[in-house]
C-alpha positions in Angstrom: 4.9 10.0 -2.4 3.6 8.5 0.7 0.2 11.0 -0.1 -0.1 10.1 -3.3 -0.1 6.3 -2.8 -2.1 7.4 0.5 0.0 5.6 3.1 -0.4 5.7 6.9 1.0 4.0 9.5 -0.8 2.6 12.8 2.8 1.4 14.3 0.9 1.0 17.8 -1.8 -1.3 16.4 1.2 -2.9 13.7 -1.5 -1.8 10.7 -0.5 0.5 7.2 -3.6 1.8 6.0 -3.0 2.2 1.6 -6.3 4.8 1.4 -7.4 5.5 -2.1 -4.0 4.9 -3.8 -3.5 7.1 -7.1 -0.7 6.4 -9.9 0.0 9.2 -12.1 -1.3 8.3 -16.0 2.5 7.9 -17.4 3.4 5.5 -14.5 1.8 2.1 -14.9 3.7 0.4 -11.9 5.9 1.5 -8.7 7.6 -0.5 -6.5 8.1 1.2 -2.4 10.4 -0.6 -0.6 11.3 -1.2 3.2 8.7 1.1 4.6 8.9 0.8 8.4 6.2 0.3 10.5 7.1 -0.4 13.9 9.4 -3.4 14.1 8.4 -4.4 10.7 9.4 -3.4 7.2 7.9 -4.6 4.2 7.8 -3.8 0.5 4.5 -2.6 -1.7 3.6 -3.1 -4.9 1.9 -0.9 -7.0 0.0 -1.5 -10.6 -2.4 0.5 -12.4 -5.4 -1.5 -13.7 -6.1 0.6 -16.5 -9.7 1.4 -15.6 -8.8 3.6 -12.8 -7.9 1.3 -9.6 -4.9 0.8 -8.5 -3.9 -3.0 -7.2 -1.3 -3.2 -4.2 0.4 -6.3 -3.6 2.8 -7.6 -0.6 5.7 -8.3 -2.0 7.7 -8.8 1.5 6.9 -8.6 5.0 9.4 -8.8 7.6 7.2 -9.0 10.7 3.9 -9.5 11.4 2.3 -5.4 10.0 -1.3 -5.7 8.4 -1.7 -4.0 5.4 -5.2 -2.8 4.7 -6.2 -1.4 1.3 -9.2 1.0 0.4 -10.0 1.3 -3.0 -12.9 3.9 -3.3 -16.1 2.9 -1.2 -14.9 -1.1 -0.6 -11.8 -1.5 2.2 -9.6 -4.8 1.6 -6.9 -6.7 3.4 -3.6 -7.1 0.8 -2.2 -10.5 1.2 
């Protein structure tokens, strides 16, 4: 799972890189909860746009991890 929503922690610099995130077609939306990186753990949502991209969304962060988000050739930071 943690491939196909491309997920990788950076505990030592407190960052989880989301790289390219891919939903297969019959799921439109996936929750991932209390992934641990480092002293934090926070929960990620998932939603298909319907035109190929895949938003991620924060839904809880318990400590101060930065989640950054690339979505083909343009890198963003989730909120």
């Amino acid at each position: 799972l943690s491939n196909l929503l491309g997920l990788s922690a950076d505990a030592f610099n407190n960052r989880l890189h989301v790289t390219r995130p891919v939903l297969p077609s019959f799921i439109s939306e996936l929750d991932f909860r209390r992934i641990k990186v480092g002293d934090s753990v926070i929960d990620l949502h998932f939603a298909s746009t319907g035109q190929g991209e895949i938003q991620v969304e924060v839904r809880n962060n318990t400590g101060s991890v930065k989640v950054e988000v690339e979505q083909q050739e343009k890198r963003l930071e989730a909120a």
